[in-house]
ROZA-466450 format. One record per residue (C-alpha): residue number from 0; chain; x negated, y, z. Coordinates in Angstrom, 3 decimals. Last residue first. Layout:
<rodos>
{rodo NUM 'A' {X Y Z}}
...
</rodos>
This chain:
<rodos>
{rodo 349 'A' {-18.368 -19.469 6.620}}
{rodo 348 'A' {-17.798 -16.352 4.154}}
{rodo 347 'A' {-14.645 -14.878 5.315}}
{rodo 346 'A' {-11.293 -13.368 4.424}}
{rodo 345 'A' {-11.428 -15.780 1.147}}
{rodo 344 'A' {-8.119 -15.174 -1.245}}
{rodo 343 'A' {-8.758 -17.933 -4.176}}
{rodo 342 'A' {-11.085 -21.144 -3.183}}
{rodo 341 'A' {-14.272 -22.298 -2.489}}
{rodo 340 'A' {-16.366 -19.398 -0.444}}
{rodo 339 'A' {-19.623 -21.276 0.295}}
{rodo 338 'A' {-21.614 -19.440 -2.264}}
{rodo 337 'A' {-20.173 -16.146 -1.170}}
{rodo 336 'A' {-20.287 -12.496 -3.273}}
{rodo 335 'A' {-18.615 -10.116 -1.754}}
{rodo 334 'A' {-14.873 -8.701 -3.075}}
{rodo 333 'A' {-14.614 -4.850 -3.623}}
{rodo 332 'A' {-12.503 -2.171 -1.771}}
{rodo 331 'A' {-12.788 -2.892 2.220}}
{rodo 330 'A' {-9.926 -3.221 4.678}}
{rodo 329 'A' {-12.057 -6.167 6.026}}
{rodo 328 'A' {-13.088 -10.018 5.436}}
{rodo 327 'A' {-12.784 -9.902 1.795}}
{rodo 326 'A' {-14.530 -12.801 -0.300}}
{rodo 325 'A' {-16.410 -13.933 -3.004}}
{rodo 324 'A' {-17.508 -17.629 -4.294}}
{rodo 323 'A' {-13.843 -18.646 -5.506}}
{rodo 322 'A' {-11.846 -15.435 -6.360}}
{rodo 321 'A' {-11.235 -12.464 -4.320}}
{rodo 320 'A' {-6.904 -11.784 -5.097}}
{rodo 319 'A' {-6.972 -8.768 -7.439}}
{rodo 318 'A' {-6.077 -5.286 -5.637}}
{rodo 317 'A' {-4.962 -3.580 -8.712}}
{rodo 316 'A' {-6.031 -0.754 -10.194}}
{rodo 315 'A' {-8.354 -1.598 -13.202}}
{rodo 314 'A' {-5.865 -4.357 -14.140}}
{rodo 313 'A' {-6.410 -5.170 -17.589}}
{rodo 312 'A' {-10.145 -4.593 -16.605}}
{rodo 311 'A' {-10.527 -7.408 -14.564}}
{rodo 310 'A' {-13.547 -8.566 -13.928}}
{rodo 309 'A' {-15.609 -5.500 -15.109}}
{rodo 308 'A' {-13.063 -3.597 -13.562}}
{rodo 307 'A' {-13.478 -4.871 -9.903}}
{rodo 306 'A' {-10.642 -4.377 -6.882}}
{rodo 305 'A' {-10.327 -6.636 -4.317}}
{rodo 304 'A' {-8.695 -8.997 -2.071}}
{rodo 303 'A' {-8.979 -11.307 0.596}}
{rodo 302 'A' {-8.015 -8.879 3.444}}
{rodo 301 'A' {-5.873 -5.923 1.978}}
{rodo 300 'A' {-7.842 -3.607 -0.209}}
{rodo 299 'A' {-8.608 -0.098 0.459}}
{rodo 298 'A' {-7.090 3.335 -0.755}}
{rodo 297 'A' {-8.065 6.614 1.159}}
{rodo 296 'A' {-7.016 10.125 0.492}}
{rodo 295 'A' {-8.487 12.365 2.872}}
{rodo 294 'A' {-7.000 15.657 4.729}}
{rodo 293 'A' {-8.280 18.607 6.789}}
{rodo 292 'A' {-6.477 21.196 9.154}}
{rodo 291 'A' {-8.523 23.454 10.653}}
{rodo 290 'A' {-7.592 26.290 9.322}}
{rodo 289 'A' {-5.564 28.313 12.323}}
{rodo 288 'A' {-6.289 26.457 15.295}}
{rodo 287 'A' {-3.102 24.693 16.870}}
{rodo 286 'A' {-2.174 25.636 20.312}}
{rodo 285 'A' {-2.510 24.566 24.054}}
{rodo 284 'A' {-2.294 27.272 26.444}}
{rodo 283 'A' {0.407 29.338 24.943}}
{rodo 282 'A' {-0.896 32.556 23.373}}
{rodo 281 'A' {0.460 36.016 24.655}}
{rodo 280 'A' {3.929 36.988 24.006}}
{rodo 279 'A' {4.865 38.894 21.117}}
{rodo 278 'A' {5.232 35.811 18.983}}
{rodo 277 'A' {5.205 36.038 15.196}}
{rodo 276 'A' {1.726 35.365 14.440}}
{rodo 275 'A' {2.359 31.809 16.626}}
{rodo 274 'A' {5.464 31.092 14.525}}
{rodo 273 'A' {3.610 31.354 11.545}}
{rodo 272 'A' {-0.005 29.167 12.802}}
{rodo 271 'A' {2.582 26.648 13.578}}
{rodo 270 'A' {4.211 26.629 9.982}}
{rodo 269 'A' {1.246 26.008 8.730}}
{rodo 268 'A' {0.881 22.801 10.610}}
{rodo 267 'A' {4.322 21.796 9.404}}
{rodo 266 'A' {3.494 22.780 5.966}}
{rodo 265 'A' {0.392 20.347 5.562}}
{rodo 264 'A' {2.701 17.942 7.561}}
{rodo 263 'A' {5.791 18.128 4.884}}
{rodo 262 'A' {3.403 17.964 1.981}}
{rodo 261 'A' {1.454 15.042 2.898}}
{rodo 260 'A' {4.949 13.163 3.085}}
{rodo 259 'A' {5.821 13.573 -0.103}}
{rodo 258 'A' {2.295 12.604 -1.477}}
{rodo 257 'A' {2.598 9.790 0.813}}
{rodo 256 'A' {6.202 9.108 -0.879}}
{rodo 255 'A' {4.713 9.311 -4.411}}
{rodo 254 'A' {1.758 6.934 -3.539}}
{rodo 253 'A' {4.176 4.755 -2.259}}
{rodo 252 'A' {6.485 4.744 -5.361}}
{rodo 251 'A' {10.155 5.169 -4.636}}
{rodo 250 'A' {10.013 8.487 -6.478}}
{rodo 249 'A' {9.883 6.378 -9.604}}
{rodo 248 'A' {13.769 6.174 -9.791}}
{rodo 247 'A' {16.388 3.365 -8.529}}
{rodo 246 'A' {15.160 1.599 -5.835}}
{rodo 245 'A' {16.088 -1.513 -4.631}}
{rodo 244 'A' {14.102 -3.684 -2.170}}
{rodo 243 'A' {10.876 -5.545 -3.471}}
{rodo 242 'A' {9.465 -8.807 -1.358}}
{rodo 241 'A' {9.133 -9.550 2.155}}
{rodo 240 'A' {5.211 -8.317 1.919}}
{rodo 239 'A' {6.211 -4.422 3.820}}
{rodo 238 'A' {6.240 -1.039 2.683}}
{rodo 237 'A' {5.939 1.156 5.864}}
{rodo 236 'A' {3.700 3.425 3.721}}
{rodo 235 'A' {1.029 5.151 5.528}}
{rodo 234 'A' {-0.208 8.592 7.700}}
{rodo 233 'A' {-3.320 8.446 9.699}}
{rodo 232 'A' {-3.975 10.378 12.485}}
{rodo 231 'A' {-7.199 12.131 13.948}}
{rodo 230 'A' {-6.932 14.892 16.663}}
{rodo 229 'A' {-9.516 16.747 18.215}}
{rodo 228 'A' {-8.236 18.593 21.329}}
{rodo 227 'A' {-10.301 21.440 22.183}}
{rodo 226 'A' {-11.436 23.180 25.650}}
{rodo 225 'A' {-13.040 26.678 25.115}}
{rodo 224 'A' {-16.560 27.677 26.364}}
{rodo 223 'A' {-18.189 31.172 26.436}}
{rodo 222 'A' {-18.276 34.408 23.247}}
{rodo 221 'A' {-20.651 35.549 20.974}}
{rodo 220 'A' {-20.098 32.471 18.241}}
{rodo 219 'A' {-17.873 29.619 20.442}}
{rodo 218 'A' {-19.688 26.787 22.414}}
{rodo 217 'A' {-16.758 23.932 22.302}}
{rodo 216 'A' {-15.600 21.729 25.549}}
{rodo 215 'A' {-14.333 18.528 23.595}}
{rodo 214 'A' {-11.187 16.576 24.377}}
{rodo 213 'A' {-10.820 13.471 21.516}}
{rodo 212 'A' {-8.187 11.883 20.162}}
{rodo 211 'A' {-8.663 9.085 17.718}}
{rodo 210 'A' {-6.639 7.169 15.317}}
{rodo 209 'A' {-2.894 7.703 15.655}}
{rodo 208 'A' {-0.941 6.276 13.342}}
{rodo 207 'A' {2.239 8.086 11.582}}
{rodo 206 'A' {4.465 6.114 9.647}}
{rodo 205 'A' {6.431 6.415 6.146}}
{rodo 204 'A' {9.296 4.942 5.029}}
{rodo 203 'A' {10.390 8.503 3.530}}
{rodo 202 'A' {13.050 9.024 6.215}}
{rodo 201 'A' {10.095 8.632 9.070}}
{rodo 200 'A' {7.944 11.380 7.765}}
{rodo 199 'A' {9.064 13.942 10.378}}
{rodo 198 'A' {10.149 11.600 13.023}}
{rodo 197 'A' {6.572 10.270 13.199}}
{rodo 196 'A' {5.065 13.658 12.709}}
{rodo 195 'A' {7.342 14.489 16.412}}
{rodo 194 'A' {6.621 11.842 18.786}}
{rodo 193 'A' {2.717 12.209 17.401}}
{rodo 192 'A' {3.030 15.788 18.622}}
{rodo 191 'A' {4.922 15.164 21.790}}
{rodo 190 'A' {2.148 12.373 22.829}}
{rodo 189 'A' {-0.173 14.399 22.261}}
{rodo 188 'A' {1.039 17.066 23.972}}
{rodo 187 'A' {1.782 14.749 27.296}}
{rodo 186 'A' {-2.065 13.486 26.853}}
{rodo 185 'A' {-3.054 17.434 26.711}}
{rodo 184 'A' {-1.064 18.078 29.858}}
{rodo 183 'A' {-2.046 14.891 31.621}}
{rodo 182 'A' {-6.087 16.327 31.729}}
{rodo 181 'A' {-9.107 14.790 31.599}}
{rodo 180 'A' {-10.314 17.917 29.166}}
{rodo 179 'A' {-8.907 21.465 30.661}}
{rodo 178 'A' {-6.028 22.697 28.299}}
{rodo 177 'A' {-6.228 22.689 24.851}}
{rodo 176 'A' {-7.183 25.038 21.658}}
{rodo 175 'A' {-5.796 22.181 19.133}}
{rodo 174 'A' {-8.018 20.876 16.412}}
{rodo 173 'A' {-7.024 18.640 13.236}}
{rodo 172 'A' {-8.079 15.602 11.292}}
{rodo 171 'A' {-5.630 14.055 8.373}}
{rodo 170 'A' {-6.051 10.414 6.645}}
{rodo 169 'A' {-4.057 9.607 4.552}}
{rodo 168 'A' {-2.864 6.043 3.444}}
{rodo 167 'A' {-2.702 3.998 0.681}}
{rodo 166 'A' {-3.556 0.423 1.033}}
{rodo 165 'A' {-3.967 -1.233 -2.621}}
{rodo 164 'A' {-0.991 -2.743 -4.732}}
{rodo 163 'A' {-1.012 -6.393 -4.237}}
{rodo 162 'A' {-2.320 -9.100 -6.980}}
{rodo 161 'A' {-2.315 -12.940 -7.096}}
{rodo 160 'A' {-4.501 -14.172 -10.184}}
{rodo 159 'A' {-3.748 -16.517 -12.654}}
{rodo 158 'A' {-6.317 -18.243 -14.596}}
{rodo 157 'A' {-4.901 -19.898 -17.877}}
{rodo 156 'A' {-5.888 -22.773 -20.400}}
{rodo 155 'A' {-4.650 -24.228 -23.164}}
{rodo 154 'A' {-5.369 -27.931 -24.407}}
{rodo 153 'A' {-4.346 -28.339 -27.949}}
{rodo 152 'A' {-3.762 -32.256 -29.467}}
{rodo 151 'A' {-2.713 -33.190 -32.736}}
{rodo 150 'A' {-0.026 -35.852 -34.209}}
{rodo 149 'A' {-0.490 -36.865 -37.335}}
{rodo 148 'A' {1.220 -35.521 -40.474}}
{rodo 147 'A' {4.257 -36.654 -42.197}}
{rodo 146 'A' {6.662 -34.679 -40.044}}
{rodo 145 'A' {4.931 -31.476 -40.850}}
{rodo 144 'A' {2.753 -29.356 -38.013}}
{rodo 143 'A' {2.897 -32.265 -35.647}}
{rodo 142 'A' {2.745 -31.687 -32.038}}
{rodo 141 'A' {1.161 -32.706 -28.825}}
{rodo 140 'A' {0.309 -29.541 -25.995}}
{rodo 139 'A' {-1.504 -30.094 -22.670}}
{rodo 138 'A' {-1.421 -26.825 -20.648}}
{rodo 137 'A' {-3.821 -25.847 -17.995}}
{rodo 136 'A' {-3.231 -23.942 -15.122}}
{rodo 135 'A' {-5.966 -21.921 -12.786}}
{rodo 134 'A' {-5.852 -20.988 -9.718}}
{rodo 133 'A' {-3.308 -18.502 -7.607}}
{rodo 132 'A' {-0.352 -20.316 -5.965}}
{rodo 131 'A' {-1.900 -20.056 -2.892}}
{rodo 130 'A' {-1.592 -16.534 -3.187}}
{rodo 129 'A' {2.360 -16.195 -3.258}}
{rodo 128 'A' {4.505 -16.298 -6.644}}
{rodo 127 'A' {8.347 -15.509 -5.284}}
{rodo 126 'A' {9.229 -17.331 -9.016}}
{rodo 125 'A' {6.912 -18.228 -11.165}}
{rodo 124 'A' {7.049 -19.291 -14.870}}
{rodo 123 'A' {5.438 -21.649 -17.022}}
{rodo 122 'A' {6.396 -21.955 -21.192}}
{rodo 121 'A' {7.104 -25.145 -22.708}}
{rodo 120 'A' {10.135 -24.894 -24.506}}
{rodo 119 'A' {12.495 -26.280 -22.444}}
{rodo 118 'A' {10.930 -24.191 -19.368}}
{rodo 117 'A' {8.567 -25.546 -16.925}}
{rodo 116 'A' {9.070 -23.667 -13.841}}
{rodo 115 'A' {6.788 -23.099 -10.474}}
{rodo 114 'A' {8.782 -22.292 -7.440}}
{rodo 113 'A' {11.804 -24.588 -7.282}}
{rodo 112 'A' {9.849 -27.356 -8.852}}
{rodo 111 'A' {12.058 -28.969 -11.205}}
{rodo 110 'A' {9.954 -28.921 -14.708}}
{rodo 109 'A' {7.432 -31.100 -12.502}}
{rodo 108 'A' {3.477 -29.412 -12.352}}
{rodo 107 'A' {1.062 -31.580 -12.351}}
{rodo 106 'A' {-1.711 -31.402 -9.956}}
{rodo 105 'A' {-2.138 -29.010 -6.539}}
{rodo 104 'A' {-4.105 -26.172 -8.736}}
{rodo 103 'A' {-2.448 -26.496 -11.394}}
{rodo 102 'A' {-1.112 -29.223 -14.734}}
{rodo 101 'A' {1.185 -28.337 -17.102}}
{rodo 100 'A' {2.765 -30.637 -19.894}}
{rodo 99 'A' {4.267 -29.975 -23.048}}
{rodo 98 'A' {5.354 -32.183 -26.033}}
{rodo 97 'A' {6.790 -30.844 -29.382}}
{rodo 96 'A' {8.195 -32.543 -32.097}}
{rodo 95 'A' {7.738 -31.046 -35.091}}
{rodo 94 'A' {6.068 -27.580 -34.651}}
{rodo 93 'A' {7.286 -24.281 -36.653}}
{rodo 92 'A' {4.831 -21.652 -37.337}}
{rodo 91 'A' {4.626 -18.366 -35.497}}
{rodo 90 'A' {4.122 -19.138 -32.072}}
{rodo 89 'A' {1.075 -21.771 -33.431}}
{rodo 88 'A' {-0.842 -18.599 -34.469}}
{rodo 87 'A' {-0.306 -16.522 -31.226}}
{rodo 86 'A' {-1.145 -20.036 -29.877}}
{rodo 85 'A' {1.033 -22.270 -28.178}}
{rodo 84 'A' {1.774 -23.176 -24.384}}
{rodo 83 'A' {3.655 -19.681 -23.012}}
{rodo 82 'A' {2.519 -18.265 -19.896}}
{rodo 81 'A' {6.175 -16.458 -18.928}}
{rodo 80 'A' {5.593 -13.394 -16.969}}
{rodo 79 'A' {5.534 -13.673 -12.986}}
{rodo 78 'A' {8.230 -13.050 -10.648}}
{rodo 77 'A' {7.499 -11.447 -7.930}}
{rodo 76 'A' {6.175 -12.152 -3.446}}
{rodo 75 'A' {2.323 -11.105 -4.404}}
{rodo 74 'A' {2.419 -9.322 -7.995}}
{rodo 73 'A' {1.225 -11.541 -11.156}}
{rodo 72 'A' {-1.999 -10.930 -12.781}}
{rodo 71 'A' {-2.941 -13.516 -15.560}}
{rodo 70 'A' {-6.120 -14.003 -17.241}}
{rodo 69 'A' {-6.496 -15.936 -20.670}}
{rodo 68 'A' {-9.320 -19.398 -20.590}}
{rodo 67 'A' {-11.360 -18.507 -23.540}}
{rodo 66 'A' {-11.541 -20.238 -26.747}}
{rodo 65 'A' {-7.850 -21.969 -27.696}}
{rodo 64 'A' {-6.104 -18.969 -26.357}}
{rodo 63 'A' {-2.714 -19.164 -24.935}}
{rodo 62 'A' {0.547 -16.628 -25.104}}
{rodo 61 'A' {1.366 -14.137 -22.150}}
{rodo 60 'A' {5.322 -13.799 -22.433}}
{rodo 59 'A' {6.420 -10.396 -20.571}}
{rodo 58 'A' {4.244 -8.233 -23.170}}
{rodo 57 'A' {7.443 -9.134 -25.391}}
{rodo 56 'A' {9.185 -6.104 -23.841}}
{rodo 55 'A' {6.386 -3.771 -23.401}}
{rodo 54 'A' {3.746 -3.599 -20.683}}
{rodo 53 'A' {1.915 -0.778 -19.346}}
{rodo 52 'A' {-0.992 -1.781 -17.248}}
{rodo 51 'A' {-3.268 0.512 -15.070}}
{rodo 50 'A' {-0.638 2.008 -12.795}}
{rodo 49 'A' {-0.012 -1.576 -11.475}}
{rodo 48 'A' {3.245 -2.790 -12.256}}
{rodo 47 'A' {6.034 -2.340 -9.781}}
{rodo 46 'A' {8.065 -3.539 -7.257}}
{rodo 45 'A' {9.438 -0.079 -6.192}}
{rodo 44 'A' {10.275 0.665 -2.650}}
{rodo 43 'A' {13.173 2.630 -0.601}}
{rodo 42 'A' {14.150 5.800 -0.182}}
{rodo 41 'A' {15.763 8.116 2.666}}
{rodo 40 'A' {16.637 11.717 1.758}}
{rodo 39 'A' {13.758 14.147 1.306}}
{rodo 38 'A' {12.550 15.836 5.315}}
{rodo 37 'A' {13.848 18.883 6.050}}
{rodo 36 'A' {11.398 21.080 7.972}}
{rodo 35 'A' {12.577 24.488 10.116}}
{rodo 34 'A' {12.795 22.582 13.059}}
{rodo 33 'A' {9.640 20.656 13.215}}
{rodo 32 'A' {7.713 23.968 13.757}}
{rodo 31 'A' {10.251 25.420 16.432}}
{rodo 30 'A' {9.511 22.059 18.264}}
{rodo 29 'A' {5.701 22.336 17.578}}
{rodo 28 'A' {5.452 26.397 18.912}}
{rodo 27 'A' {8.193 25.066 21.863}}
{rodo 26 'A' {5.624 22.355 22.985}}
{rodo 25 'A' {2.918 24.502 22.814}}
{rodo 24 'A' {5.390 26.716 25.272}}
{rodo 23 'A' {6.120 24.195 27.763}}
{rodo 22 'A' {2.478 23.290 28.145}}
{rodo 21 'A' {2.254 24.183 31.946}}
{rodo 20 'A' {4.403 21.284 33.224}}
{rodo 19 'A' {6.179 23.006 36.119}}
{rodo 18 'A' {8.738 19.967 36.621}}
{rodo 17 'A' {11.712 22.468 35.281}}
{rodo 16 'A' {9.424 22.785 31.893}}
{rodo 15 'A' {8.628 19.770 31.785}}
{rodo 14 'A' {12.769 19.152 31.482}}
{rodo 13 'A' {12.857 21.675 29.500}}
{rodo 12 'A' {10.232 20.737 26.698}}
{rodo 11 'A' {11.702 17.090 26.659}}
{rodo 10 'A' {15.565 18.505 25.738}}
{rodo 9 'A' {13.388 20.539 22.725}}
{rodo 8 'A' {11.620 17.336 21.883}}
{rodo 7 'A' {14.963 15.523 21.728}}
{rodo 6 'A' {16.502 18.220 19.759}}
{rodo 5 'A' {13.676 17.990 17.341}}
{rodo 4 'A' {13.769 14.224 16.738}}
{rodo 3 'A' {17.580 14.678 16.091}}
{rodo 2 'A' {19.961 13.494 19.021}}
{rodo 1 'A' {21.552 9.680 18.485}}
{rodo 0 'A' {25.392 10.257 18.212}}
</rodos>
């Protein structure tokens, strides 16, 4: 049976302990942390709806307007609602025979296609709806209201927009009293501490990224120099774009996992500065300072996408796919403006 992450970085704090390493007993201070966690049992991921939209049952078919071209957000990699070709008006009354045709991006749309669906009754619907498939659609209705009537003509139209849930992550900085900068003890502690955040969050599909590490000799108030390790790690979702997995209850949201996960390090660190007031010994060389733990919630956009609420305010929170003449090269929030930027989901302006 595969040893707990602890029990491995107890088994590593002997061994460097038999070699002479000198950081055996930070080690043991982050083991004995680690120890007395217990991490939530393992979850999965939603496929959700945005926080800002709450939809009821017959929200799920998105009827026409013969004015205004009507806005539709459908998840990256899920099925979309059904973009009916009538009126709210024209729902309601009965047509006499009734001819629909859709037309997209790539041309007209067959009732066949495996990813984009014509129903009997005219409506569209996605399945597995990616970003090329973002553009707009435009219906071609023929009816007659009574059978002795001519026929008459409606031309619908819709823009739908690709969507992803923005990039959550924390962000978390700490310091570490360390041993002289340039040093393989402070590398070897680094690497035990990552080893052990990783294993920490790991059963809530989270990961741990290490973003900078720094050595620094510090000038303390009345007193000389001290060596400090300044440590900057991210901590994210591990949710992936190969479409939802099950999950049963709303703790399956990322945001609710990273929350999860927040609380486990913020009393992991804590824990450190317990076991330390405990010990009767004097301080190990390397060791976490007492309060100087700090955390940031950040949220960006994926490449190509962005959020703006005067564009789209039925989905304030969503990371809308950039539409033509904007663009998203980065992890950034908003989509630029770009003349040259022709179609949906620009990651540069060339």
């Amino acid at each position: 049976m595969e040893a707990s992450a602890p029990c491995r970085a107890r088994r590593g704090w002997r061994r460097s302990r038999a070699a002479g390493f000198p950081l055996s007993r930070a080690v043991v201070v982050l083991v004995f942390s680690a120890l007395v966690l217990r991490a939530p049992p393992s979850v999965g991921y939603l496929a959700q709806l945005p926080r800002g939209i709450h939809l009821t049952q017959d929200s799920m078919k998105i009827v026409g307007s013969p004015n205004f071209p009507v806005k539709v957000y459908v998840m990256l990699h899920q099925k979309s609602p059904h973009m009916l070709c009538v009126t709210q008006r024209l729902r309601n009354s009965e047509l006499i025979d009734p001819s629909f045709q859709w037309h997209g991006p790539k041309g007209k749309i067959i009732s066949g296609n495996s990813t984009a669906q014509v129903t009997s009754t005219g409506s569209l619907v996605f399945q597995n709806f990616k970003e090329s498939m973002s553009g707009v659609y435009t219906c071609f209705l023929e009816y007659k209201p009574t059978v002795e009537e001519v026929v008459k003509n409606l031309q619908l139209k819709y823009v739908v927009y690709a969507y992803r849930e923005p990039h959550y992550y924390y962000q978390f900085t700490a310091r570490y009293h360390a041993a002289p900068c340039n040093t393989i003890y402070n590398v070897s502690f680094e690497k035990k501490l990552l080893e052990i955040l990783s294993k920490l969050v790991l059963d809530l599909s989270c990961q741990v990224f290490l973003l900078k590490s720094e050595c620094h000799h510090v000038k303390m108030q009345r007193a000389g120099l001290q060596n400090e390790l300044f440590f900057t790690f991210s901590v994210s979702s591990l949710d992936t774009e190969k479409g939802p997995k099950p999950c049963a209850d709303h703790s399956c949201e990322s945001s609710k996992r990273l929350s999860k996960a927040k609380i486990l390090i913020e009393r992991f660190f804590n824990q450190q500065v317990e076991v330390l007031g405990r010990r009767a010994e004097p301080l190990p060389e390397i060791y976490y300072i007492e309060g100087t733990l700090q955390m940031v919630w950040i949220n960006r956009c994926f490449p190509g996408y962005g959020m703006n609420i005067l564009k789209h305010p039925k989905c304030p929170e969503c990371c809308v796919i950039c539409s033509p003449g904007s663009y998203n090269s980065r992890d950034g929030i908003h989509c630029l403006q770009c003349n040259s930027s022709l179609g949906f989901g620009a990651k540069a302006c060339l």
